[in-house]
Z-matrix of the N, CA and C atoms (Angstrom, degrees):
N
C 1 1.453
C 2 1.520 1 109.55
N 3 1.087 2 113.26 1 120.57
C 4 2.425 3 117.95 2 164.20
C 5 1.110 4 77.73 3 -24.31
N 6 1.626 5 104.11 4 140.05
C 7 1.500 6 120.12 5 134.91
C 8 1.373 7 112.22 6 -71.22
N 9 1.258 8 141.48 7 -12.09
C 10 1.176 9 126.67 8 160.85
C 11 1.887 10 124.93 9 -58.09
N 12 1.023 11 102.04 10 -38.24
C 13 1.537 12 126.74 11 167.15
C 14 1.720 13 109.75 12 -64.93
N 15 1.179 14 95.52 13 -89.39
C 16 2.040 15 83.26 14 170.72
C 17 1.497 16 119.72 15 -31.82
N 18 1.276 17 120.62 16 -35.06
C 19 1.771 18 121.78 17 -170.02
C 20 1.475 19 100.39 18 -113.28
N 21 1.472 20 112.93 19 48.88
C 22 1.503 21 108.74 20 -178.60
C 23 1.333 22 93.01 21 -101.49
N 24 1.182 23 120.59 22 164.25
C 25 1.886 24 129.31 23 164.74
C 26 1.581 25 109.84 24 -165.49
N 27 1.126 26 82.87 25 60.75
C 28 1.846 27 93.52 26 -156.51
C 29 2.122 28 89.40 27 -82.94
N 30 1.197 29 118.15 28 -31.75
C 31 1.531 30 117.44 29 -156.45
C 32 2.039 31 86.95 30 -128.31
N 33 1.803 32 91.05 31 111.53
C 34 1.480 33 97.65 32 -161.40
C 35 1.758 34 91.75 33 -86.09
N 36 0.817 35 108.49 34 2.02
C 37 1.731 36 113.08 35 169.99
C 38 0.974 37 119.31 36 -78.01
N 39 1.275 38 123.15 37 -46.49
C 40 1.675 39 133.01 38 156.55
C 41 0.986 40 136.37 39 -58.55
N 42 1.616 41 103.76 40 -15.26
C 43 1.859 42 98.97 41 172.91
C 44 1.685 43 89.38 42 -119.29
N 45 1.182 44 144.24 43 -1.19
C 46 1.479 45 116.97 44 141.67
C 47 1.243 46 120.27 45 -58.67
N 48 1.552 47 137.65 46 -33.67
C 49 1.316 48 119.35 47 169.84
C 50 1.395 49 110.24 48 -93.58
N 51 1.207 50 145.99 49 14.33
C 52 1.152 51 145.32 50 91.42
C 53 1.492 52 119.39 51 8.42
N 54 1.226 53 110.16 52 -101.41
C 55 1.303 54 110.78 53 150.65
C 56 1.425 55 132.92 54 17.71
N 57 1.518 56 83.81 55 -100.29
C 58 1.773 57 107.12 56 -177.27
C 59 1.652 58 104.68 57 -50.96
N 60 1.667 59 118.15 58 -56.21
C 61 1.174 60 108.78 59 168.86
C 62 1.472 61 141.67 60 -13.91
N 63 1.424 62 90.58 61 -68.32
C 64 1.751 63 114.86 62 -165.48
C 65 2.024 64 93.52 63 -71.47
N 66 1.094 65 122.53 64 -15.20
C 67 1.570 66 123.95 65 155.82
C 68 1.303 67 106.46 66 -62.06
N 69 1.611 68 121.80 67 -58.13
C 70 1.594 69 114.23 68 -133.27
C 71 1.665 70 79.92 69 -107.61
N 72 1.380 71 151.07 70 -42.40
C 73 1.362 72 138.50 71 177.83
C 74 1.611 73 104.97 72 -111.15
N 75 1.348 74 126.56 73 73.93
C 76 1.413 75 125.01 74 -162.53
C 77 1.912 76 101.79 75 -63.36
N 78 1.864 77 112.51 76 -35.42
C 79 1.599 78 102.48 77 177.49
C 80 1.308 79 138.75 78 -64.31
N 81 1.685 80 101.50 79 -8.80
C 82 1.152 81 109.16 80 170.19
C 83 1.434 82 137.46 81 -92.64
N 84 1.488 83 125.60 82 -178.46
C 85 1.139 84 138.72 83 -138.42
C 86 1.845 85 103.13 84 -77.84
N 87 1.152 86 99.08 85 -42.36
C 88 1.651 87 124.38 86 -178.95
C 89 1.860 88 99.34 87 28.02
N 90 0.765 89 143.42 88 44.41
C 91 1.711 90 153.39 89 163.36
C 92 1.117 91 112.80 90 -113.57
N 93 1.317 92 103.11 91 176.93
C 94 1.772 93 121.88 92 172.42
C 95 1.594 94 96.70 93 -61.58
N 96 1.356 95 113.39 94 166.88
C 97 1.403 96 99.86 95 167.77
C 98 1.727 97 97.70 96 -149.06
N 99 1.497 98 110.51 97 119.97
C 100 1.671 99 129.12 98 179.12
C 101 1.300 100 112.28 99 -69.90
N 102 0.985 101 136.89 100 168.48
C 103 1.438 102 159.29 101 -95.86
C 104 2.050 103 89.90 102 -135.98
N 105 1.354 104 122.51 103 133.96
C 106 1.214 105 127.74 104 164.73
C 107 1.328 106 126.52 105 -116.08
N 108 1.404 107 110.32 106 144.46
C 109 1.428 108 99.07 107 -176.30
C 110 1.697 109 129.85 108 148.66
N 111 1.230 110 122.40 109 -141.23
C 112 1.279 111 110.90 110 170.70
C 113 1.767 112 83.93 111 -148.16
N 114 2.367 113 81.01 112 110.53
C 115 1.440 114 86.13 113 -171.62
C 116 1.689 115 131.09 114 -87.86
N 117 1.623 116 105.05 115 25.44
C 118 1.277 117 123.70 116 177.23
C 119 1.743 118 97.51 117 -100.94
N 120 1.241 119 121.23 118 -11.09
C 121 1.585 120 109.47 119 -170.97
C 122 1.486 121 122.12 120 -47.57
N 123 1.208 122 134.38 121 165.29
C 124 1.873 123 120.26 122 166.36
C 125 1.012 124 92.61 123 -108.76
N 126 1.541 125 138.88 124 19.52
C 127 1.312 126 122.09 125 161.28
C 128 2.204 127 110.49 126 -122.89
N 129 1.599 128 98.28 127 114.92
C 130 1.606 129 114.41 128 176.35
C 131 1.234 130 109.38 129 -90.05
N 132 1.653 131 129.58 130 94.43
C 133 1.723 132 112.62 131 147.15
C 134 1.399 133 128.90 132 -60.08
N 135 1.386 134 110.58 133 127.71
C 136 2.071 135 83.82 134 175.11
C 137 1.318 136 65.42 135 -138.34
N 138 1.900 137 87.39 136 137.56
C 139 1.712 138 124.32 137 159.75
C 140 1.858 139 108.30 138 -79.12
N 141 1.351 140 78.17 139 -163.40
C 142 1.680 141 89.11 140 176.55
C 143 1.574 142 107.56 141 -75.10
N 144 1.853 143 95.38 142 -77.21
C 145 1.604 144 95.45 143 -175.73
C 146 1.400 145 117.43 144 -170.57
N 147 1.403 146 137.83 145 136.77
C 148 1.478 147 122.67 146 -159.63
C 149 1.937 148 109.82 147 -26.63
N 150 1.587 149 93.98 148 162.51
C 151 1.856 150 94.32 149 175.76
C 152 1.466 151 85.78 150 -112.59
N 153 1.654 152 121.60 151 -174.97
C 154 1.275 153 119.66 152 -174.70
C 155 1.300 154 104.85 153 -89.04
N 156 1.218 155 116.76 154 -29.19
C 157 1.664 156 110.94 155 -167.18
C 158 1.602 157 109.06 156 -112.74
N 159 1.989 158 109.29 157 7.62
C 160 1.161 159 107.24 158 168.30
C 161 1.479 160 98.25 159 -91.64
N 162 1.356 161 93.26 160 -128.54
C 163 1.615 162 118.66 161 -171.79
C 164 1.985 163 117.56 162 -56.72
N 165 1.667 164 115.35 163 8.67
C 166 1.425 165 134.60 164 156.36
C 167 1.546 166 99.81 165 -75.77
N 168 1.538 167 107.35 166 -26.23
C 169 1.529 168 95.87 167 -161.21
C 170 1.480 169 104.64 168 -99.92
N 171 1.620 170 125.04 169 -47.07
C 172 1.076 171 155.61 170 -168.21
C 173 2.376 172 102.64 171 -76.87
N 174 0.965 173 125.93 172 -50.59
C 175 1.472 174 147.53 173 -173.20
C 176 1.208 175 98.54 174 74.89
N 177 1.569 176 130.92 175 54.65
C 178 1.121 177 132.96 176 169.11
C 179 1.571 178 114.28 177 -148.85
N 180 1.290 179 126.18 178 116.61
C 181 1.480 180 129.13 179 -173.18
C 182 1.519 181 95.30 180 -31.30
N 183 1.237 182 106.00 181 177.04
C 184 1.629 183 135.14 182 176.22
C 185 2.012 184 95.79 183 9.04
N 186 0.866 185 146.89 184 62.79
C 187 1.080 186 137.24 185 147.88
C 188 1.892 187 124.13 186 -122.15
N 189 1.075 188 135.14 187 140.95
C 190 1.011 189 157.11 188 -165.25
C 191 2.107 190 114.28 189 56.76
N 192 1.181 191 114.76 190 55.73
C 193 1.611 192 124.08 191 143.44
C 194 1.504 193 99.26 192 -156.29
N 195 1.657 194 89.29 193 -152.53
C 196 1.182 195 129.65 194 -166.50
C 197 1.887 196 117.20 195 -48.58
N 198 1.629 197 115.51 196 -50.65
C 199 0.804 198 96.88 197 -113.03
C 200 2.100 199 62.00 198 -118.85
N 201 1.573 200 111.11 199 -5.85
C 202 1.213 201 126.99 200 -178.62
C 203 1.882 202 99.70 201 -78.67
N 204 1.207 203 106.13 202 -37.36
C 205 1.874 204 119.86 203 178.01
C 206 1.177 205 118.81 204 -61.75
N 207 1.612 206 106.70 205 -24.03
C 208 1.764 207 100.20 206 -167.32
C 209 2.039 208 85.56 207 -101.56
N 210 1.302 209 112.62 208 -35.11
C 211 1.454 210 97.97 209 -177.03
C 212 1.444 211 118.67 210 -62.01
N 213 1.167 212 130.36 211 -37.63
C 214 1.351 213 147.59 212 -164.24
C 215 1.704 214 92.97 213 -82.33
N 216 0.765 215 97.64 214 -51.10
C 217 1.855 216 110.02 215 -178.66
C 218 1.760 217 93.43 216 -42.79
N 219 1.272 218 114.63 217 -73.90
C 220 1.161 219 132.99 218 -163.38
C 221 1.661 220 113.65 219 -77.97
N 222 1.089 221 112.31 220 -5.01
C 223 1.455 222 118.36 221 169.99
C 224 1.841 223 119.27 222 -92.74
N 225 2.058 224 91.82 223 -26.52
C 226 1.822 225 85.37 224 163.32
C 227 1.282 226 96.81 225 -79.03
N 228 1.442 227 106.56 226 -69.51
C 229 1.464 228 93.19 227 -159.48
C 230 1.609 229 133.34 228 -5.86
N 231 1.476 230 114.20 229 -44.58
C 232 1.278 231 135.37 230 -155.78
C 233 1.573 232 96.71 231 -94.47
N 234 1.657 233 107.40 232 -14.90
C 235 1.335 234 104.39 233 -166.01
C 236 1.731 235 149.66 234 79.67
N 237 1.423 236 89.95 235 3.90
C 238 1.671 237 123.35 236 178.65
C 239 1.143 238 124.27 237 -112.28
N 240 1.937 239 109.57 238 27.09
C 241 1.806 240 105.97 239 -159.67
C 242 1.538 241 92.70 240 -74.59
N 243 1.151 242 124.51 241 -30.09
C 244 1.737 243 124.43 242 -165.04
C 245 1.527 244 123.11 243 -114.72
N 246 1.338 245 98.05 244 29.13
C 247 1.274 246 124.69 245 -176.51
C 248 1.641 247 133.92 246 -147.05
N 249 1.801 248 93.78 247 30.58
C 250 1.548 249 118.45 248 -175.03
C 251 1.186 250 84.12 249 -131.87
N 252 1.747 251 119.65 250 159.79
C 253 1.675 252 136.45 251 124.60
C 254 1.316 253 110.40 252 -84.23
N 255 1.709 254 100.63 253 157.83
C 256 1.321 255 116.75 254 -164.04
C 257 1.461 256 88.89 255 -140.55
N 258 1.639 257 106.10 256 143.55
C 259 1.604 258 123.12 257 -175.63
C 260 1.896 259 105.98 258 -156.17
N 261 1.764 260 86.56 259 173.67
C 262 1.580 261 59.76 260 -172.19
C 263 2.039 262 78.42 261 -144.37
N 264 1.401 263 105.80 262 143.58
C 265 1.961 264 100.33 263 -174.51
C 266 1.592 265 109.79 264 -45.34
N 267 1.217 266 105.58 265 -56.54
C 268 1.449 267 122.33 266 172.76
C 269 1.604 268 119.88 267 -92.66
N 270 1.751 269 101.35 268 119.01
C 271 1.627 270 105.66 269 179.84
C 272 1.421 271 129.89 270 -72.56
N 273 1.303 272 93.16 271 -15.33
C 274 1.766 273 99.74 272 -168.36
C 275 1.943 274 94.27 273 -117.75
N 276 1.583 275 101.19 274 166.25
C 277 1.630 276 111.81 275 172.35
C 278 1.099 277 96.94 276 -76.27
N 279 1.629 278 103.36 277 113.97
C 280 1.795 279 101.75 278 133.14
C 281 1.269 280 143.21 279 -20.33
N 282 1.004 281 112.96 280 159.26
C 283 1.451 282 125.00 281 170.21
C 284 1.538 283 119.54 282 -99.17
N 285 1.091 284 115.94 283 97.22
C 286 1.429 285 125.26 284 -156.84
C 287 1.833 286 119.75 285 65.77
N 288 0.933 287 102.30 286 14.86
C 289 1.349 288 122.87 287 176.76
C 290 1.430 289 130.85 288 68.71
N 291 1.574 290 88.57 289 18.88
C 292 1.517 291 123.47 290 171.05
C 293 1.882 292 119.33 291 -103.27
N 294 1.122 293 101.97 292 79.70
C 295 1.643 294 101.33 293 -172.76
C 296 1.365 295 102.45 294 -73.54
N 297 1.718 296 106.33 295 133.16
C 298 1.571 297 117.11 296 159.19
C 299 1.486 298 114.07 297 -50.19
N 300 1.809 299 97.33 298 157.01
C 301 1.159 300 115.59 299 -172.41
C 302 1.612 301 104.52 300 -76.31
N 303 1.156 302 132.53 301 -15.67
C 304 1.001 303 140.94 302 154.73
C 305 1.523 304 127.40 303 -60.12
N 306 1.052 305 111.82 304 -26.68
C 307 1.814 306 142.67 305 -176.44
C 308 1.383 307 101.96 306 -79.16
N 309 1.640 308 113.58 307 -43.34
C 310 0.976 309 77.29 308 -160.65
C 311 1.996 310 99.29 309 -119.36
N 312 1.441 311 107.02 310 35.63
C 313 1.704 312 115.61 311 173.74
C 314 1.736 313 91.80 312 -94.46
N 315 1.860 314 108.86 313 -38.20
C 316 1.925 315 98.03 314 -175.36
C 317 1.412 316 96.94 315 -66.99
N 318 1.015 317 141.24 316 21.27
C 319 1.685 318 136.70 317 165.46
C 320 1.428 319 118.19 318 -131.16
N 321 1.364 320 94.95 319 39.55
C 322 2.017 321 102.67 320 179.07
C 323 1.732 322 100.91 321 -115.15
N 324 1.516 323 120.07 322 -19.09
C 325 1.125 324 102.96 323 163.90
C 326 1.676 325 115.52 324 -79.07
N 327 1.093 326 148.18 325 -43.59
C 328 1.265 327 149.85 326 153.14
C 329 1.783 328 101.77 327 -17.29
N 330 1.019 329 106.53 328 -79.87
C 331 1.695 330 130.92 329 177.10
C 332 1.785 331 90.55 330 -32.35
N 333 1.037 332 119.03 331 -90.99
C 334 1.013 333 151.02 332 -148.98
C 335 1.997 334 91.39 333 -46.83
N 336 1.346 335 119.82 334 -39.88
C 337 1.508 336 145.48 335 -174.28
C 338 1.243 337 100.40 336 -78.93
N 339 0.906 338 147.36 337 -4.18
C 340 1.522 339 146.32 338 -166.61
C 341 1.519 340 113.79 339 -137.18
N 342 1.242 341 101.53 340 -36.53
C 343 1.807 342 102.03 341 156.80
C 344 1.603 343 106.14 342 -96.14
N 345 1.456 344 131.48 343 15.52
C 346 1.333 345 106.47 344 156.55
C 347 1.599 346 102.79 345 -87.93
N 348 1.453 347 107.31 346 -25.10
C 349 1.426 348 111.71 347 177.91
C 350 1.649 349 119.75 348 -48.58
N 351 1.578 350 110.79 349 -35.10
C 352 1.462 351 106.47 350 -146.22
C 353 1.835 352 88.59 351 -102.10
N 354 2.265 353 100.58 352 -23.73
C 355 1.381 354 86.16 353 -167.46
C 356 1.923 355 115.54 354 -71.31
N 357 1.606 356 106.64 355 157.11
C 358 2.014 357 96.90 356 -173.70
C 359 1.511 358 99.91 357 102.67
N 360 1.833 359 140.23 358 -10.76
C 361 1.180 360 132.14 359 178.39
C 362 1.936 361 102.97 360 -75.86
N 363 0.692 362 124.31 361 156.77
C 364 1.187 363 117.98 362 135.62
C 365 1.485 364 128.68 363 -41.75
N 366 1.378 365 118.11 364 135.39
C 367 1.521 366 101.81 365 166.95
C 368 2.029 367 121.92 366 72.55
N 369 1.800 368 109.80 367 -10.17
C 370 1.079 369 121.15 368 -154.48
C 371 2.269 370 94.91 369 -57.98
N 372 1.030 371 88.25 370 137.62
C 373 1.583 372 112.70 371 -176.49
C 374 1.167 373 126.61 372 -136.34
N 375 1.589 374 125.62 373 105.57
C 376 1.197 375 113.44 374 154.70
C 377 1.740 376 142.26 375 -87.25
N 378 1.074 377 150.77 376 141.33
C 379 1.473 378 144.84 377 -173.91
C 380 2.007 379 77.41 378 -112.40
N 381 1.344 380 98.57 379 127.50
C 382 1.515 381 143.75 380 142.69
C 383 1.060 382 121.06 381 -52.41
N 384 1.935 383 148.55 382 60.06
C 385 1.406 384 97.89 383 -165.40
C 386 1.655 385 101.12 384 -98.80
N 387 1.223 386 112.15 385 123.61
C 388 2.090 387 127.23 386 -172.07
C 389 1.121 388 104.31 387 108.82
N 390 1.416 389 107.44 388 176.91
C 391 1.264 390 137.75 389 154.13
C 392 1.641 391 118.08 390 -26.86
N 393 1.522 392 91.79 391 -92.39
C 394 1.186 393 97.40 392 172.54
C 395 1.469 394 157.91 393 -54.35
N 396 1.413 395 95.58 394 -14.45
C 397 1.392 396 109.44 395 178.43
C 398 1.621 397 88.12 396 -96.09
N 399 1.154 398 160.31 397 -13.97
C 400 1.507 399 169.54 398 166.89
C 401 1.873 400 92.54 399 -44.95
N 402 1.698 401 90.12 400 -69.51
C 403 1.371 402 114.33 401 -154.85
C 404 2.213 403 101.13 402 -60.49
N 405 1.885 404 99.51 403 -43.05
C 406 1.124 405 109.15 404 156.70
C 407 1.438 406 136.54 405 -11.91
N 408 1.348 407 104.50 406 -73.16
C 409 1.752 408 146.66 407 -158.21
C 410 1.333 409 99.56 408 -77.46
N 411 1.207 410 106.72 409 -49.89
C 412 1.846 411 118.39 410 -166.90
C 413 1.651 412 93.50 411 -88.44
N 414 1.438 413 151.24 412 -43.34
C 415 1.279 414 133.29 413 165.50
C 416 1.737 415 105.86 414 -59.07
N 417 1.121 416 129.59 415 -39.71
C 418 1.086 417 121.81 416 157.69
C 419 1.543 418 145.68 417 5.08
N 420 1.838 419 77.64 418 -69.76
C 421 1.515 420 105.66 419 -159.40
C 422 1.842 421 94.73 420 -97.91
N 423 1.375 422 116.99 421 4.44
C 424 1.667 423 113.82 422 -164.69
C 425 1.282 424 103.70 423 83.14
N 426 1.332 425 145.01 424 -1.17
C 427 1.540 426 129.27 425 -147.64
C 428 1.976 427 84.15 426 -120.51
N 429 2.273 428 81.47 427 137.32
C 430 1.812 429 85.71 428 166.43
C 431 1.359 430 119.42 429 -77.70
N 432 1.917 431 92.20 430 156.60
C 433 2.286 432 89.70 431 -176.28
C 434 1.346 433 106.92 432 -72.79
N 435 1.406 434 121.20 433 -5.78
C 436 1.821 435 116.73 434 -174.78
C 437 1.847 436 104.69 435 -79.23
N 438 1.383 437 105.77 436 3.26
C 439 1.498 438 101.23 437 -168.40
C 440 1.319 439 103.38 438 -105.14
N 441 1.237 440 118.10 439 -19.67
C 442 1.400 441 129.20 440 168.13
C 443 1.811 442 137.16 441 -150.63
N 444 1.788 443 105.03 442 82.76
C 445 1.450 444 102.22 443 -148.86
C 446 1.227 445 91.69 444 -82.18
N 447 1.699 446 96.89 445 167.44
C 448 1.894 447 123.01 446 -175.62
C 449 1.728 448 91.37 447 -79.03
N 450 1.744 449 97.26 448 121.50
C 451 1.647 450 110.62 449 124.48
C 452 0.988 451 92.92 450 -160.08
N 453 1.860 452 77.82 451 171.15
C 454 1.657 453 103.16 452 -165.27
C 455 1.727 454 116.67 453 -53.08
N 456 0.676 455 109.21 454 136.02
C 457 1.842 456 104.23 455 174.38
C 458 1.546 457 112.44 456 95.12
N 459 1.195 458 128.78 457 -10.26
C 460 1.603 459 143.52 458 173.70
C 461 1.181 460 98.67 459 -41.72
N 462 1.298 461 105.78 460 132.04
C 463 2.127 462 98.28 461 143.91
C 464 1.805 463 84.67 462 -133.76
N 465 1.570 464 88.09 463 137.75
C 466 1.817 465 108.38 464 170.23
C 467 1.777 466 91.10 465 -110.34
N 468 1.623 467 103.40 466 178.87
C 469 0.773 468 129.83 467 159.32
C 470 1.356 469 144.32 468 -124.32
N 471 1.526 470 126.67 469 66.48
C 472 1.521 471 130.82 470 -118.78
C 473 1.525 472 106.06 471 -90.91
N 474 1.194 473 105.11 472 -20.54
C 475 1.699 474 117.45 473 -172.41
C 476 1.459 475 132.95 474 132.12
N 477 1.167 476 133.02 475 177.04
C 478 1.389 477 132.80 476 178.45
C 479 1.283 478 128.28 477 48.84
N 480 1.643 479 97.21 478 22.34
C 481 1.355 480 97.35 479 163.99
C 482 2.014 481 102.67 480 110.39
N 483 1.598 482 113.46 481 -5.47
C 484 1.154 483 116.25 482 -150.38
C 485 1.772 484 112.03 483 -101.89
N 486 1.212 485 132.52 484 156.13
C 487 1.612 486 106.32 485 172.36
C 488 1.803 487 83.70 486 -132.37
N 489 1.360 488 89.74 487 159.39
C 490 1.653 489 99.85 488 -176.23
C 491 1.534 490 102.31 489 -131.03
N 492 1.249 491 92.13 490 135.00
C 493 1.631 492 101.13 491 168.60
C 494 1.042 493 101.16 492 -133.04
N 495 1.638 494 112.41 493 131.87
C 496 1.607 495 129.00 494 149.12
C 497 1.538 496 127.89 495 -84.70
N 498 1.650 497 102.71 496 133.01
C 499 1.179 498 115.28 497 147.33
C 500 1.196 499 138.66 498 -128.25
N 501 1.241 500 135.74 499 161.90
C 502 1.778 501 133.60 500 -177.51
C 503 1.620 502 87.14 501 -53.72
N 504 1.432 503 103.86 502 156.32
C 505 0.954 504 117.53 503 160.89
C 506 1.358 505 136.20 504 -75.50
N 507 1.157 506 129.41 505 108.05
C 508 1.985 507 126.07 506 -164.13
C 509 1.138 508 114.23 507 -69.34
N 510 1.545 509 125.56 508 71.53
C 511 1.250 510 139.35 509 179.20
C 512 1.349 511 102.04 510 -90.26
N 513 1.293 512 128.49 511 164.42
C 514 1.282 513 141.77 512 170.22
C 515 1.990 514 103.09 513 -55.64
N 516 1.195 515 89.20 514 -54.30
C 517 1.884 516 103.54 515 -165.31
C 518 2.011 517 83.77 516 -56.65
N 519 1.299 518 117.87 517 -77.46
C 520 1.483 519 118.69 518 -162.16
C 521 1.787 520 104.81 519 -37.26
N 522 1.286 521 95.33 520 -44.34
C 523 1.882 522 98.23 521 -174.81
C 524 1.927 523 111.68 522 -57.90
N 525 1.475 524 93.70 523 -52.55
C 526 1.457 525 99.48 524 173.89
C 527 1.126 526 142.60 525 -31.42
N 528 1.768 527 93.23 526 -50.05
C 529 1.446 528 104.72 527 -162.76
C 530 1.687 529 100.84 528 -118.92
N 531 1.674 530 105.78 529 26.12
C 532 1.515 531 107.40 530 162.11
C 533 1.503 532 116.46 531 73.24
N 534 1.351 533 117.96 532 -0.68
C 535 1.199 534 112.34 533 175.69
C 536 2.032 535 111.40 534 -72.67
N 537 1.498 536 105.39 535 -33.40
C 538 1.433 537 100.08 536 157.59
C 539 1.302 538 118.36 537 -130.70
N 540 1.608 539 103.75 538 148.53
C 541 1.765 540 94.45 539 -166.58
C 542 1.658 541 103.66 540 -114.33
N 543 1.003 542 137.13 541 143.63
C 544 1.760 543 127.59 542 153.89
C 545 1.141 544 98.91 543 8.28
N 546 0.955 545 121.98 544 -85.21
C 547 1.996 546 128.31 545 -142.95
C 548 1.223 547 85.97 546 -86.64
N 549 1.487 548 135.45 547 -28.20
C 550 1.706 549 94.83 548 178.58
C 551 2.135 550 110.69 549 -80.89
N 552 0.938 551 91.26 550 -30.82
C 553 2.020 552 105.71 551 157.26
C 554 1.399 553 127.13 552 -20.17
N 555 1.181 554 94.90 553 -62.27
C 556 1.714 555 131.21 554 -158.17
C 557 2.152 556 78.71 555 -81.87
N 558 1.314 557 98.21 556 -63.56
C 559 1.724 558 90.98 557 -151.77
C 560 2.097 559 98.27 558 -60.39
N 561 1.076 560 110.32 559 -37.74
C 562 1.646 561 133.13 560 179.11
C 563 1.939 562 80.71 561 -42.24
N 564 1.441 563 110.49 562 -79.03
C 565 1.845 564 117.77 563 -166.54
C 566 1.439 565 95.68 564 -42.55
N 567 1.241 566 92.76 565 -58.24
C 568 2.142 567 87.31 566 -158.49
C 569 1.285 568 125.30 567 -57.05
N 570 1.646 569 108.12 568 -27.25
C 571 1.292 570 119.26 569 -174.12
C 572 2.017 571 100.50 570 -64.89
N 573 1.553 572 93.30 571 -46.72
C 574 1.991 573 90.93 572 170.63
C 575 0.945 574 110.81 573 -62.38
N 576 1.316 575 125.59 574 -36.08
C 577 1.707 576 115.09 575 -172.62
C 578 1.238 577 113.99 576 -85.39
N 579 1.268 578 120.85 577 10.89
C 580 1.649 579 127.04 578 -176.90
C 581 1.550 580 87.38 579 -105.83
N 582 1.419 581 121.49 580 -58.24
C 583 1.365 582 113.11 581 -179.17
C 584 1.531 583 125.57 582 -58.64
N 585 1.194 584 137.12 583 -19.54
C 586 1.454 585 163.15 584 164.19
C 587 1.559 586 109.46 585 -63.24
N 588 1.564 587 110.46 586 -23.17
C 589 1.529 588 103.66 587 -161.95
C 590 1.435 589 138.38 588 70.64
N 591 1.464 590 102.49 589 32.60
C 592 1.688 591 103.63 590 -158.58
C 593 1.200 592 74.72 591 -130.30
N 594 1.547 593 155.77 592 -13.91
C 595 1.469 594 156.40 593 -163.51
C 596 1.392 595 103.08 594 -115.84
N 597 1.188 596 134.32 595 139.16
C 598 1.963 597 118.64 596 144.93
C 599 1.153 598 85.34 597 -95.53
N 600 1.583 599 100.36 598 148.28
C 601 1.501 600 122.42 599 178.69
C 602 1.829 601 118.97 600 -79.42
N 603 1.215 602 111.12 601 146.88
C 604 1.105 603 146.36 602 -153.69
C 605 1.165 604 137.31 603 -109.01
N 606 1.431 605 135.41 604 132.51
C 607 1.856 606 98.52 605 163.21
C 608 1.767 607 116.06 606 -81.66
N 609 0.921 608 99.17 607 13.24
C 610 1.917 609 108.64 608 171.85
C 611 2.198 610 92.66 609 -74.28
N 612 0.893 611 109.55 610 -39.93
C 613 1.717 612 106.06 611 -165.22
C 614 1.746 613 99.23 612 -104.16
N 615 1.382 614 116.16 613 18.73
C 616 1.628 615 128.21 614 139.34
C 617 1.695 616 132.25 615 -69.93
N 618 1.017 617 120.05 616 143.24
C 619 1.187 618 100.42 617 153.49
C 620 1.936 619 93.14 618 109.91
N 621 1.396 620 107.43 619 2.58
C 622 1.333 621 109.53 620 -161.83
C 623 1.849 622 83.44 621 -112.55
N 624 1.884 623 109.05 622 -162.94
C 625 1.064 624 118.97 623 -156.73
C 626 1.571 625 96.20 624 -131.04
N 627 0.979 626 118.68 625 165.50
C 628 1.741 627 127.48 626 -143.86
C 629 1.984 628 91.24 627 -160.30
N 630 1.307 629 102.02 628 120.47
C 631 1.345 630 119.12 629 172.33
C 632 2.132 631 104.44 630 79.45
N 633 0.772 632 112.90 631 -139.91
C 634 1.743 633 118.30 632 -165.06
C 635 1.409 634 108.57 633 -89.19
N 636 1.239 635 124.39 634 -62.87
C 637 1.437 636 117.80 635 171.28
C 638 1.252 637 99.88 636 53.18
N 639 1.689 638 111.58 637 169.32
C 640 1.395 639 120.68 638 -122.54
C 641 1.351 640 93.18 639 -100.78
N 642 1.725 641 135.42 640 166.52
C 643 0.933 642 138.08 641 169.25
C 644 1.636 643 142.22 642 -50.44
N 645 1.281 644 114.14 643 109.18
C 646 1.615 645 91.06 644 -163.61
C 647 1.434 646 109.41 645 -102.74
């Protein structure tokens, strides 16, 4: 992880519950938490933002819940579990797991460092998973969100060499309540990992949406 990133304290809201944390779960991770992966890949996931009892606890994106099981799940399957980076828009836990809009611009230089990394690969790809990390990626890059809105299954083309695909985010709540299922997951990954070059394409990475398409 940058030592700039570990020694950040840019959002004094975040390190008061910080704070309180490192009282009430002292074994855990309670830090910023850096980027996993294989950091030459042309394919970037960035989530939303650590959970408390995932990767707050663990200091590693998507690892230990819900929503870390279905990605990892779906990244062998496909055969690319160790052959992606993993990021997340926002470095630190939210506050109710709703990070300010402010929260989450002090985490666009980080953001912003990791797609200068990936932009110039061949094939360089990011997967979106939400809204916000969409909205993230694309302030990122300089580019407006009216030029390329989030839904699930999108691929834009934002610039510098980059292709973006959105998906819902694989939260426990989205899985639950059916708004995303496995197979719509799986087709959301493959379609990046087809664009990345780590997939040959398929009719599994059909069936999805091509250019901006409608808001999800």
């Amino acid at each position: 992880m940058p030592r700039a990133l570990a020694d950040c304290r840019r959002c004094r809201r975040l390190q008061h519950q910080f704070n309180r944390l490192r009282v009430q779960y002292p074994d855990y991770w309670n830090r910023p938490v850096g980027a996993i992966g294989d950091p030459m890949s042309p394919l970037l996931i960035v989530g939303l933002a650590p959970g408390l009892h995932g990767a707050n606890r663990t200091g590693q994106p998507f690892t230990g819940d819900a929503s870390g099981d279905l990605l990892f799940s779906t990244l062998t399957e496909l055969e690319i579990a160790g052959r992606v980076q993993i990021t997340n828009a926002v470095k630190c836990l939210p506050v109710s797991n709703k990070p300010a809009g402010r929260e989450v611009d002090n985490c666009q230089g980080y953001l912003r460092a990791e797609l200068a990394q990936l932009a110039g690969r061949p094939d360089a790809t990011v997967l979106a998973l939400g809204r916000i990390a969409h909205n993230a990626v694309l302030k990122a890059l300089g580019k407006p969100q009216n030029g390329c809105r989030f839904a699930h299954g999108a691929q834009h083309e934002p610039g510098q060499g980059i292709a973006l695909v959105d998906s819902y985010h694989c939260s426990r709540y989205n899985t639950q309540t059916g708004r995303l299922t496995p197979v719509m997951f799986q087709q959301a990954v493959r379609r990046a990992a087809v664009c990345a070059g780590l997939v040959l394409s398929g009719s599994d990475a059909g069936g999805l949406q091509a250019g901006s398409g409608a808001n999800g």
